[in-house]
Each structure stands twice: as structure tokens, then as C-alpha cells.
N, C-alpha and C positions, 0 to 999 in steps of 0.2 A: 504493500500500500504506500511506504513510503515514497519510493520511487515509483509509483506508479503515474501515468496521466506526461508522456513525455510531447514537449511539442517537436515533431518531425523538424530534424535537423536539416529538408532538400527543401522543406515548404520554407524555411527561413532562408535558405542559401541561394534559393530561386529568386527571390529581389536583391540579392547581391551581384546576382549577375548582369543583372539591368545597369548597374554602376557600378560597374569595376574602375577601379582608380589606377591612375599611370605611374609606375615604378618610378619616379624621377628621386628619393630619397637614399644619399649614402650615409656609412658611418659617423661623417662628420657633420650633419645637418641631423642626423637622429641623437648625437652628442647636444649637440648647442638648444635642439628641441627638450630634452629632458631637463638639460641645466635652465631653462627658461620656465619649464613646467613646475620645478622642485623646489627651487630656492626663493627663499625671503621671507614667507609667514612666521613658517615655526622657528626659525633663529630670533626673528622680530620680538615675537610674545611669549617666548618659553623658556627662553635663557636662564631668567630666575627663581624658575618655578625648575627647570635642572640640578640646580646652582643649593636649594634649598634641599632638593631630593640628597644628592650625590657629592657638594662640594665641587673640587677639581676633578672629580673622579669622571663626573658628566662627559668629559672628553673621550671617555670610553665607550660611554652611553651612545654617542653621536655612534661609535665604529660600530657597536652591536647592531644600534638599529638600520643601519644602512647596509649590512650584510645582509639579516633578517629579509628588507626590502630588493636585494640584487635578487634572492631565489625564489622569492614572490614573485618580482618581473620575470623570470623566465615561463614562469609555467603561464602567465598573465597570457607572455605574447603568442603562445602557441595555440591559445584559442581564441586572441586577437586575429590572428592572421588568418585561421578555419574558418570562423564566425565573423566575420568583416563586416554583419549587417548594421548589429547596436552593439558594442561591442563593452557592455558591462556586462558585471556579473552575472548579473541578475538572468539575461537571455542564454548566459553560457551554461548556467543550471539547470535552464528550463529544457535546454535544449539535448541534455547528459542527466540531469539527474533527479527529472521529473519536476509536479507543479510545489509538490509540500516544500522540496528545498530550495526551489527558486523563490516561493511565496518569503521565506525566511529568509535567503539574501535581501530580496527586493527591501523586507521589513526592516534589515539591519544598516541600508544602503540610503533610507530616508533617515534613520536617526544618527548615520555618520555627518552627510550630507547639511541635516538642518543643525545640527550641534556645531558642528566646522564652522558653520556660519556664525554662529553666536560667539564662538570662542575667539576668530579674528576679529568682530565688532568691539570685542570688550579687550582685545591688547590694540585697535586702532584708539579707542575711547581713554585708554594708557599714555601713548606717545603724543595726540592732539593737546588733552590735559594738561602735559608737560610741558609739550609747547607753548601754551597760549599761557600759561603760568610761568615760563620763562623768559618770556618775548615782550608780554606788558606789566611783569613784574607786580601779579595778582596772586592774590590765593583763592583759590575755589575752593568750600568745603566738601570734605569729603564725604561727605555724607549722599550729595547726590550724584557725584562719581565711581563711586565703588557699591556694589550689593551687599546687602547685609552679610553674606558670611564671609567678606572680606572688611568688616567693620565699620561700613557703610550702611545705606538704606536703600537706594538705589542708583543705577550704573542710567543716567539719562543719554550723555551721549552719544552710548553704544545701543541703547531705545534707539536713540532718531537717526542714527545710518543705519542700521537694521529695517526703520521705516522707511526711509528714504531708497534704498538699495530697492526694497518692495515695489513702491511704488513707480519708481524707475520701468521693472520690469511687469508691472501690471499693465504702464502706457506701450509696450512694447521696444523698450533700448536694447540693443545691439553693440557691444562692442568688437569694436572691429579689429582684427587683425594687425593694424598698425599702431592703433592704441594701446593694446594690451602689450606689443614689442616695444614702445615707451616704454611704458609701466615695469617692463622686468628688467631694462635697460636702466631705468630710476635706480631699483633694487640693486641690481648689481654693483652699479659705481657707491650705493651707499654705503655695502657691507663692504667695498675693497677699501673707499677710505676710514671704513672704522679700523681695517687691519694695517692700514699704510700709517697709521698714526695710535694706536694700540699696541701692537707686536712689537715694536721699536723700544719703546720703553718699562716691559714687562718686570718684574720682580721678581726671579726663580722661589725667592720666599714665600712669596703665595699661593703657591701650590701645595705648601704642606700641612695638615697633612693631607694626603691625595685624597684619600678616599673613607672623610671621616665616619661612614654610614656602614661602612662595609660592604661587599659585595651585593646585598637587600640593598641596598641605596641607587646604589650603580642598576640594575636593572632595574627600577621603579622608575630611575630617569628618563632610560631607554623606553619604557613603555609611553611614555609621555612624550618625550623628545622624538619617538617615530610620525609623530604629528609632521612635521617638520620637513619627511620626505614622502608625502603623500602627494601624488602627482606625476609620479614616475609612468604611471599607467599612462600617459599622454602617448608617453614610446611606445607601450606595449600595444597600443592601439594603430602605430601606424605603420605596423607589417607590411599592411597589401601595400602600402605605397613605399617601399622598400626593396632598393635594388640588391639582388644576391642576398635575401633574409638573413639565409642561414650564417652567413657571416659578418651582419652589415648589425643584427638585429643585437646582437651580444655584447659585440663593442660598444654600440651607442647605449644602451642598456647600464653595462656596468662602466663604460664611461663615465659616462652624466653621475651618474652614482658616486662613482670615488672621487670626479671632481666637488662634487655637493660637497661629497665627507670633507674632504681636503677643508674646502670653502668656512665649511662648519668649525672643524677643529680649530682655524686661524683665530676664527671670533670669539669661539671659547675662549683659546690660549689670552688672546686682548682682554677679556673679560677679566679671567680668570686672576692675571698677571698685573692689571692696574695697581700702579702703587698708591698708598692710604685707602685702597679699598678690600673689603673683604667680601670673599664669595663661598667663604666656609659657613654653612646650615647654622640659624639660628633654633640655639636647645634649650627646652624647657628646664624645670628644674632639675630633673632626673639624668638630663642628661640625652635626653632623645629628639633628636628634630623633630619640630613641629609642624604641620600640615601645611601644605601649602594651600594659601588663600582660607585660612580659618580663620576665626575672631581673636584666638589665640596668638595666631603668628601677630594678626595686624596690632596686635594691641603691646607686646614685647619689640616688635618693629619702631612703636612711637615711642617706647619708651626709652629704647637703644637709640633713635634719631635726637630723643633732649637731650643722652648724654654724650653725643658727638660721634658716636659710630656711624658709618658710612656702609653699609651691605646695601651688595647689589641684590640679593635676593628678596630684597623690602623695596625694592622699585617695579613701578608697573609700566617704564621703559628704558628697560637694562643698559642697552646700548648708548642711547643718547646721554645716559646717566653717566655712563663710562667715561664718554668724551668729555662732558661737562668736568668732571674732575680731575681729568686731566690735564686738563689746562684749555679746553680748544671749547667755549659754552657756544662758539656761532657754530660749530660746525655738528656740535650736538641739537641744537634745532635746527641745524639743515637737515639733520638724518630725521629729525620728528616729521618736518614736512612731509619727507621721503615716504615714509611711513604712514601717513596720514592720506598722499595722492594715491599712493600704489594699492595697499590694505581694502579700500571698498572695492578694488574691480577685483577681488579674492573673495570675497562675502558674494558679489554679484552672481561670478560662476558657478558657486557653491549653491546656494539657492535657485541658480538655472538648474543645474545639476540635478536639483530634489525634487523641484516645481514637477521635470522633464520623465523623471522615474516615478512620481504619481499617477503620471498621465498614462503611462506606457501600461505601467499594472490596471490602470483603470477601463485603458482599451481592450484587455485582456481579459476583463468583466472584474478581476479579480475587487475592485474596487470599484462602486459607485458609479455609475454613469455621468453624476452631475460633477466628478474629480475634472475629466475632458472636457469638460461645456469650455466655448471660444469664447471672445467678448466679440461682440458684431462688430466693433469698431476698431477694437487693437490687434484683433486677431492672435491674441496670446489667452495662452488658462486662467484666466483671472480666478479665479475660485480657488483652486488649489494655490494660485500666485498668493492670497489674500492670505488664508489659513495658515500656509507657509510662513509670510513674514511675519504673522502674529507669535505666533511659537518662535518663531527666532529672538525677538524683540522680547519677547518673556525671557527668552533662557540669559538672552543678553545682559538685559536689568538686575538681575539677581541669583547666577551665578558666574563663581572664579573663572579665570581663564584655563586654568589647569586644571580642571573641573570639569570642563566643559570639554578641552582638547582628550582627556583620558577617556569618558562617555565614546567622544566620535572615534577615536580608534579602537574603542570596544568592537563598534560595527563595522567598522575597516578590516580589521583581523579576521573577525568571521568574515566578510567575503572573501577574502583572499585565501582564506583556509580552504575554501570552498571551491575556487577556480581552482586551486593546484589537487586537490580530490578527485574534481571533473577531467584534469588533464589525464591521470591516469587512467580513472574509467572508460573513459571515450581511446585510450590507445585499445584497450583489452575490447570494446565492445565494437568498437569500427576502425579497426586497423589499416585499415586499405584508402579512408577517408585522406584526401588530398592535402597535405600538411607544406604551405609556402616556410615555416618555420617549426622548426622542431623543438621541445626543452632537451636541450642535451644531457645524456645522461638522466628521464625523467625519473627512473627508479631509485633514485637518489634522492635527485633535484627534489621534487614537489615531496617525498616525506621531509626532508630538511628541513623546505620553507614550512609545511602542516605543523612542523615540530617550534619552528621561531616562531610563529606567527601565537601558537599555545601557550611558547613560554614568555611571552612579552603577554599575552592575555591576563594572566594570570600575576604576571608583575605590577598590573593596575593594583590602583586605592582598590579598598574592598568596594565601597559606595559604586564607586563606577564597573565593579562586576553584578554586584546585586542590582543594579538599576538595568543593564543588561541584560541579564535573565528574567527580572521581569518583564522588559519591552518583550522579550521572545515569549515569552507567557502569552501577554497579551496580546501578540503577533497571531499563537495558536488559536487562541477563543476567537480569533477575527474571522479567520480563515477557514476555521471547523464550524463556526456561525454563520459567515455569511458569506464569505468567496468560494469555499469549494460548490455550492449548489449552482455561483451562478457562473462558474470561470466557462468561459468559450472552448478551451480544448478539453473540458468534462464533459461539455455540451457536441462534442462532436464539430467545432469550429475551428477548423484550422488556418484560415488565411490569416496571413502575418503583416501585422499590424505597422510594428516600429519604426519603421523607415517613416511612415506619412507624419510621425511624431515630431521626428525633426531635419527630414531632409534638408528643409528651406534655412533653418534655423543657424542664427551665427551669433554667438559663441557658440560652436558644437557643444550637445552635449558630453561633461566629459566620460572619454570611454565610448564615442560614434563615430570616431573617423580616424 
């Protein structure tokens, strides 16, 4: 039963053929595509939520999670490049490993999706803060900056780009191609001058001790710190347009990757290494770090800031903080601007992303028919658009950033747990099926990455596993209630849907092209 209800993988492959895409992508254009896709959020707003996990240790975390992410991407792209049509998870389950387990990607893939969004609204609502309290030499109270469990009340101006991001995409906005190559072109020059003027004057003193959490510490960071290279899947999706896959697809793959890492570990090391600051976890009285984003940390943070300690892991824009004490404060509100332009068109796609996997499950019956309803006028989902930014906008307000980023890689992990499953299945069950990329080595590869993807799972806060299991709970009562009677391929409906979702649509949804 579990696998039962699989939707025919020729009925889906049959509109891929209608638009086959032209090979024009090598190596190095799948390289500069992933380093464009991966970097900047989670280095942005997750630094000190590492920093509090793991100390210096975090520098390790970075390498864990990016390995973790290199054998996920492999088995990703092997049914990127088979399944070319919609190329998330969600359809690669449906299509290997029936409706029950794609109905529970699908369900883990909105709550990565709209949580991601929330968790970058509230580190952009971090770095703007900063700025505009640096720049006119204000204090804004904390109170309507931060959510209550970071000892605030509520997070407003991570509310109203949350709203605004919505309603952007209610009127129907498009970011285009050239915009969003600004945007990560921003990014980029803003982490190299954090490290062309950070790395330089590091303090080997501040590293010690490495890793005062111990090895628990080190991977808690990595589960959190995997936030950070979510994105990579842009590569893994673009196979079909991929000259010489089998060798074009690896390189750029783990390319982009190790340079990410590289990228990552520089800003760490600048962090890490600022002299007069410290990046060693502040501890309660027992002697145990304390939570990140509790009312506890925030309330030992203010009282460490009246007697003149400087930790980075009590700011809610690490980076800029970094520079500011260093001696360079213009060049630390240039990186908040940086941060403040680039950060909403990351919330945007994210939210494209969720809106776009509503709809798809919704054409699918599995959900509602009114999820799909067009507006006659914008011709985008407004209804799910609406519902969507609301729930973002809540989680934004009044939960942490780390909080929030640990939730969305809850359901990040299980999908990717999930694709490298199906990678196997689908060798044993259609072997002969036309493979433009293969995962090398997949009897290896994908239990490896099932295996990282588990033990970073399992490295989250408890909170963000128990809130997990119940989303999936209540995924089942949904689905045993009211999707399996009415889903189209139970119903004997095979024609495939996805492609009319968002052929036209620009930003692609991510994981469609």
C-alpha cells in the first residue's frame, strides 16, 4: 500500500519531450551556476547562531555539511537529468515511489520552503536594523525587532518584507535573470570584502578553545549551518542542458561545493579570528551553552553587552558587526545594504518555490481545487500566494532565525533522503531506463548521502525534530482524510499536469529547469 498508486514515469517523460532543452552547458558555467545558487543567505544569518552552537569549531560544521550536500547532489542529479519535466522531489517520488511518499515529500517541501522564507526575512530584519541604527545613529527598541523568544515581542520588519515579498508576487513580479545575476554578484563582492579585510588581521588566539561544545556542538552547527548550502539542487537540475553529463555534471556539482566551502570557511576564519571579539558560546551557569535565540541567551547577551563584552554570537548581523569592530563601520553598513538588497529576492524564490509546489499537489487533486484558482487579472495563484505569505509573516514575527532555518532543513533532509532512496529503486526497478547522468558509484553514493542526511537530522534542537514529526503526522491525517479519495492517479487520471504549472513562469520554479 505504501508504494502503491505510482504515477507512470513515460506519461510524465512524454511532455519532456515536447521540450527538450539544448546541451549548451559545460563544467564551468554548471560551476559559476551553483556558486551563484548557494552562497550568501546562510553565511548572512547563521554565522552566530554556529558561533553559539560550536565556537571555532563551526569551521568544521561548514566541511560536514557540504560533504553531507556533495552526495545528496549526486543522486539529486541522476533523476534530474531522467525526470527533466518538474524536477523536484516531490515528482521524483511520485514517479519511483508511489502517491503516500511523494504526498510526504510534497508535505515536507512546503514546510522547508515557507520556513526558509521566514528564517531569511528575520536575518534581512537583523542586518537592515543594524543599518538604519548605524547610519542615523538611532536606537530602535527591541522589543518590536526581535520575537518574543529572542526577548523581544515582535520581529515587524521581517512582518512587512514577508508582506511585501507576498504581495509582490500576488501582482504577479518576475524576477528576471539579470536581476537576480546583480543580486548574487552584490553577494559575492560583499563576503570577499568581509574576507579581504577580516582574514588579514585574524588573532590565532581566538580560536581556542576550538571546539568548546565538543563534538555535540560541532554537529548541531552543521545541522543548522546546512541551511546555508541549500541551492545546490539548481545544478542538479540542469543535466538535460549539460554537455557530456557524465562528466560535466560532477565537476560543477562538487565544484561549486568546495568552492562554497572554501568561500564559507574564509568568513568563518574573519569571524572567528577578529581581535576584541569573541565567538566562543555564551554559558549559563552550569557551564552549558545556551540556546540559540532563547530569552535566556538574549537576556545574559544584554547583560554581557553592559559589561563591555563584544560576542559575535549576540548579534543579529554577524558580519557587519565584525567589520564595525574592526575598525572599517562604513564598510560594515555597506555589507548591511548588501544584505538588505540581495536577502528579499531569496525570501521571493522561496515563496515562489512553495506558492508553485501547492499548486502542482493541488492539480494533482491531492489538495483542494481552490489551492490552483488564477486571479483573472494577474494571472498568478493568489490564494495559495495569500495563505502562503501569511504563514511566512507569522513564523517571521515571532520566531529565531535559527529556529526557523533548523525546522526548514528538517524538510530538506527528508526530501533528499528521499531522492537518493528513489535513485536506487528506480536502478533495481527500470534499469534499462535512459540515464543522461548517472550517480557514480550509486550503491554507495545514495546510502552515504541517506546516512548524512539522518545524521544531521537528528543533530537538530529536539523542538525542531518534534515539530517535524508532527507536520508529518498531520501530513498523514490530511492525506488519509482527504487527498487519497480525491488524488487523480487513484482516480484512474493520468495526464500530467506540471509542466502547465510553470512552463511560462520566470523565476523557474526551483528544481524545473
Amino acid at each position: 500500500m505504501i508504494f502503491g498508486r505510482v504515477k507512470p514515469l513515460d506519461a510524465i517523460l512524454a511532455t519532456a519531450e515536447k521540450k527538450s532543452l539544448h546541451r549548451s552547458l559545460g563544467a564551468f558555467q554548471l560551476t559559476m551556476l551553483g556558486i551563484g545558487a548557494v552562497i550568501g543567505t546562510g553565511i548572512f544569518v547563521l554565522t552566530a547562531e554556529a558561533a553559539q552552537r560550536a565556537g571555532p569549531g563551526m569551521m568544521v560544521s561548514f566541511i560536514i555539511a557540504g560533504v553531507v550536500c556533495a552526495f545528496a547532489a549526486l543522486c539529486y542529479a541522476e533523476m534530474a537529468a531522467m525526470v527533466p519535466v518538474s524536477g523536484s522531489a516531490y515528482t521524483y517520488s511520485y514517479a519511483v515511489m508511489g502517491e503516500l511518499i511523494a504526498w510526504m515529500v510534497g508535505w515536507a517541501l512546503i514546510l522547508e520552503y515557507a520556513v526558509a522564507a521566514g528564517a531569511v526575512s528575520v536575518g534581512w530584519s537583523g542586518y537592515v536594523v543594524g543599518l538604519i541604527e548605524h547610519s542615523f545613529h538611532i536606537n530602535i527598541p527591541q522589543t518590536l525587532v526581535t520575537g518574543p523568544f529572542d526577548g523581544g515581542l515582535i520581529n515587524l520588519p521581517a512582518m512587512l518584507i514577508a508582506g511585501l515579498v507576498t504581495w509582490l508576487l500576488v501582482i504577479g513580479t518576475k524576477e528576471s535573470a539579470t536581476v537576480n545575476a546583480i543580486l548574487v554578484a552584490i553577494k559575492i563582492t560583499a563576503l570577499t570584502a568581509f574576507i579581504v579585510l577580516a582574514v588579514p588581521v585574524m588573532n590565532g588566539a581566538q580560536f581556542s578553545p576550538f571546539a568548546p561544545t565538543g563534538f555535540i556542538g560541532v554537529s548541531m552547527a552543521a545541522a543548522s549551518i546546512f541551511f546555508a548550502y541549500v541551492g545546490f539542487d539548481a545544478v542538479s537540475t540542469a543535466a538535460e542542458e549539460t554537455k557530456n553529463p557524465q562528466r560535466n555534471m560532477p565537476i560543477g556539482l562538487i565544484g561549486s561545493l568546495a568552492i562554497c566551502t572554501i568561500f564559507y570557511l574564509l568568513v568563518a576564519a574573519g569571524v572567528i579570528g577578529a581581535p576584541g571579539l569573541s565567538t566562543q558560546p555564551v554559558m549559563d551557569a552550569a557551564g552549558h551553552a545556551l540556546e540559540p535565540g532563547s530569552r535566556e541567551l538574549a537576556a545574559q547577551c544584554a547583560t554581557r553587552a553592559a559589561e563591555g563584552f563584544k560576542d559575535v554570537v549576540c548579534s543579529k548581523e554577524a558580519l557587519a558587526f565584525t567589520l564595525r569592530e574592526i575598525g572599517w563601520p562604513q564598510i560594515g553598513n555597506l555589507l548591511g545594504l548588501a544584505a538588505g538588497l540581495a536577502l528579499p529576492s531569496v525570501i521571493l524564490m522561496m515563496m515562489f518555490g512553495q506558492t508553485r509546489i501547492f499548486f502542482v499537489m493541488s492539480r494533482d487533486g491531492l489538495l483542494p481545487a481552490a489551492f490552483s484558482k488564477i486571479h483573472p487579472t494577474f494571472n498568478t495563484p493568489h490564494v495559495i500566494t495569500i495563505i502562503t505569505g501569511v504563514a511566512v509573516a507569522l513564523f517571521a514575527a515571532f520566531f529565531p532565525v535559527g529556529q526557523l532555518a533548523n525546522i526548514s532543513n528538517s524538510g530538506t533532509l527528508f526530501a533528499f533522503a528521499a531522492v537518493s532512496i528513489a535513485v536506487m529503486v528506480i536502478r533495481k526497478t527500470d534499469p534499462d531506463r535512459k540515464r543522461p547522468f548517472k550517480t557514480p558509484f550509486v550503491f554507495l553514493t545514495a546510502p552515504i548521502a541517506i546516512l548524512g542526511c539522518l545524521y544531521l537530522f537528528v543533530s537538530l534542537d529536539h523542538k525542531s525534530i518534534i515539530l517535524f514529526l508532527s507536520w508529518a503526522v498531520i501530513g498523514l491525517v490530511v492525506y488519509f482524510g482527504y487527498s487519497r479519495s480525491r488524488s487523480h492517479v487513484g482516480r484512474g487520471i493520468v495526464d500530467v499536469h506540471e509542466p502547465e504549472a510553470y512552463e511560462e513562469l520566470d523565476p523557474p520554479v526551483p528544481g524545473t529547469r
